[in-house]
C-alpha atoms as a printed R data frame, in Angstrom:
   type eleno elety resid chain resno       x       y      z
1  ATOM     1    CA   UNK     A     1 -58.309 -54.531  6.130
2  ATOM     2    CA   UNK     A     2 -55.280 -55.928  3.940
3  ATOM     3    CA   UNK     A     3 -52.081 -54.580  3.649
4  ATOM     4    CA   UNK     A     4 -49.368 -55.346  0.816
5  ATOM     5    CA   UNK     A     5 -45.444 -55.379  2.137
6  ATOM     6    CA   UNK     A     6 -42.559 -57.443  0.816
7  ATOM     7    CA   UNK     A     7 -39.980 -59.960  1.796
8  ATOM     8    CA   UNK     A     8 -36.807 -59.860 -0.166
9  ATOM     9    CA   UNK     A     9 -34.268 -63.327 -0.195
10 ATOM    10    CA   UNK     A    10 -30.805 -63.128 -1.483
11 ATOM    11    CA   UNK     A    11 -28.225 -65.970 -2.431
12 ATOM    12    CA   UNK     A    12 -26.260 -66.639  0.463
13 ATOM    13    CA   UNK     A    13 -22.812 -64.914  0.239
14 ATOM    14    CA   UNK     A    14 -19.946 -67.393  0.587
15 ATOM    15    CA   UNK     A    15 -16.525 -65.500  0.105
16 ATOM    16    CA   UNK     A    16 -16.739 -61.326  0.556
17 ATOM    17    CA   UNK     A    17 -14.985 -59.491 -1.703
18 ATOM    18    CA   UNK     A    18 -11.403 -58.730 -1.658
19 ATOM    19    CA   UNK     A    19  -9.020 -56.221 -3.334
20 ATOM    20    CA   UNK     A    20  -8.731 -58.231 -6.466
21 ATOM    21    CA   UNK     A    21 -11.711 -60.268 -6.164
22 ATOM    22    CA   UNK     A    22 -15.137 -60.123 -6.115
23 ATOM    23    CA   UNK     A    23 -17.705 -61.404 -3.817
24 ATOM    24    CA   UNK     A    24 -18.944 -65.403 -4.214
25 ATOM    25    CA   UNK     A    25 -22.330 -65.832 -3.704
26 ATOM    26    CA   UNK     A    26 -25.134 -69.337 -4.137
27 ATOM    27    CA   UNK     A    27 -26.951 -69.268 -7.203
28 ATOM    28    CA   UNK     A    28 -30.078 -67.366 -7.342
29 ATOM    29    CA   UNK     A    29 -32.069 -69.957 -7.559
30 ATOM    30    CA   UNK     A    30 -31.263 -70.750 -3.837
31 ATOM    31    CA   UNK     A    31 -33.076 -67.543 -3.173
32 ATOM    32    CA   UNK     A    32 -35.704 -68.428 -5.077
33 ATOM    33    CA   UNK     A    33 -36.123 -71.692 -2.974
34 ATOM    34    CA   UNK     A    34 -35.888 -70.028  0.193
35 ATOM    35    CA   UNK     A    35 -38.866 -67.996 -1.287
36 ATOM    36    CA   UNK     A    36 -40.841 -70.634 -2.250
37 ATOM    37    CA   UNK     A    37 -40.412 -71.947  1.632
38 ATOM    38    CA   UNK     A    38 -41.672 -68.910  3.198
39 ATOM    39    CA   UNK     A    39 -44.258 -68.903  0.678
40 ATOM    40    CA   UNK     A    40 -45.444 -72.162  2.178
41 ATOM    41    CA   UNK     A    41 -45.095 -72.212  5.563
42 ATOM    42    CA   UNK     A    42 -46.731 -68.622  5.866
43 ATOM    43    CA   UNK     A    43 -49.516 -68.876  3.477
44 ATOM    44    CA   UNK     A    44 -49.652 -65.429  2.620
45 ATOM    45    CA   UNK     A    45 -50.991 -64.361 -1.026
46 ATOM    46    CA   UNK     A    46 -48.249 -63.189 -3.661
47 ATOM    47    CA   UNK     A    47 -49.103 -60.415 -5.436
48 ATOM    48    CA   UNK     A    48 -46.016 -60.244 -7.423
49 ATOM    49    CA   UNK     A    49 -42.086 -61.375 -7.583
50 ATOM    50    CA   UNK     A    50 -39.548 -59.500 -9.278
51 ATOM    51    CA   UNK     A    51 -35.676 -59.989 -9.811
52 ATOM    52    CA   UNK     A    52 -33.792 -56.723 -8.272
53 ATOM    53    CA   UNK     A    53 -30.563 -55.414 -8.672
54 ATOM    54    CA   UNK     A    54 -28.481 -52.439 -6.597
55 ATOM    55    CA   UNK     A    55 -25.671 -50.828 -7.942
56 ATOM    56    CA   UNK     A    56 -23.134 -52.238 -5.704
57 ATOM    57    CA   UNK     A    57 -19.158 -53.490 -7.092
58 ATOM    58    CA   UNK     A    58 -20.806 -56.857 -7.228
59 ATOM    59    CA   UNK     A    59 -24.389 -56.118 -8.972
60 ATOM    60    CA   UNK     A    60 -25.888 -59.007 -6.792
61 ATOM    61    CA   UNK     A    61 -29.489 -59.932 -7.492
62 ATOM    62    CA   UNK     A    62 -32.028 -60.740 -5.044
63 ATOM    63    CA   UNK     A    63 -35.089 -61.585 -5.008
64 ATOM    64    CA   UNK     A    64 -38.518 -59.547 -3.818
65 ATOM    65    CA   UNK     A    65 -41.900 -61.421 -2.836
66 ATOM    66    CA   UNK     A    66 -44.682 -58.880 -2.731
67 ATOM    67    CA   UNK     A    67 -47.114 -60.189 -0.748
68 ATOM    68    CA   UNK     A    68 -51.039 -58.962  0.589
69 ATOM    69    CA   UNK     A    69 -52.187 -60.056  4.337
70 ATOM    70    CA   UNK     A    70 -54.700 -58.869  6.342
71 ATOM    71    CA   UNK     A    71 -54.315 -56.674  9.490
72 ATOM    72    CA   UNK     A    72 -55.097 -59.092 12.539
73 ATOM    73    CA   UNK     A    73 -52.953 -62.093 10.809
74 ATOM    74    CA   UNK     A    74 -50.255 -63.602 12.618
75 ATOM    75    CA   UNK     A    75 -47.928 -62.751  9.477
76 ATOM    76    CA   UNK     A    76 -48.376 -59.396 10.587
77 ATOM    77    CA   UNK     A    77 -46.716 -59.344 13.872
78 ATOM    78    CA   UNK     A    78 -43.884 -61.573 12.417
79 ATOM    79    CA   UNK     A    79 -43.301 -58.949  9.068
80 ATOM    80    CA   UNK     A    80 -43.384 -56.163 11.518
81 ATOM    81    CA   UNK     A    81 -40.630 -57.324 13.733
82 ATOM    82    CA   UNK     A    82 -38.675 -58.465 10.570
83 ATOM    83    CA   UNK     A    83 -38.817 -54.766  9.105
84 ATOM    84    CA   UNK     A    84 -37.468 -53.451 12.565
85 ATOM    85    CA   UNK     A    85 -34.732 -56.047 13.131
């Protein structure tokens, strides 16, 4: 049986924000990469990637890998444990 879940990858955040300043973060095209990795080494099939933003004081986008797998694959066990972590 398959199952669809997601992985989401933000830019890596490199100065928090302060009283006067906001929060520095990569470019979003680092998260993109770091998608494109786990892509690869986990050869799961993408069913769809979208750009997401939160209403936060920084309005930081991320981005979300929807992905299908099937129930006995060993992507399984690892998504699991990443969604309880």
């Amino acid at each position: 049986m398959n199952h669809f879940a997601f992985r989401d990858f933000a830019p890596k955040q490199n100065r928090p924000s302060g009283f006067f300043q906001s929060a520095e973060h990569d470019n979003l095209m680092e998260a993109v990469q770091q998608a494109n990795l786990w892509v690869a080494a986990h050869q799961v099939r993408v069913v769809n990637i979208e750009t997401v933003v939160i209403p936060s004081p920084d309005w930081q986008p991320f981005i979300r890998v929807w992905y299908e797998f099937e129930e006995r694959s060993t992507v399984n066990s690892e998504i699991v444990e990443d969604k309880l972590a």
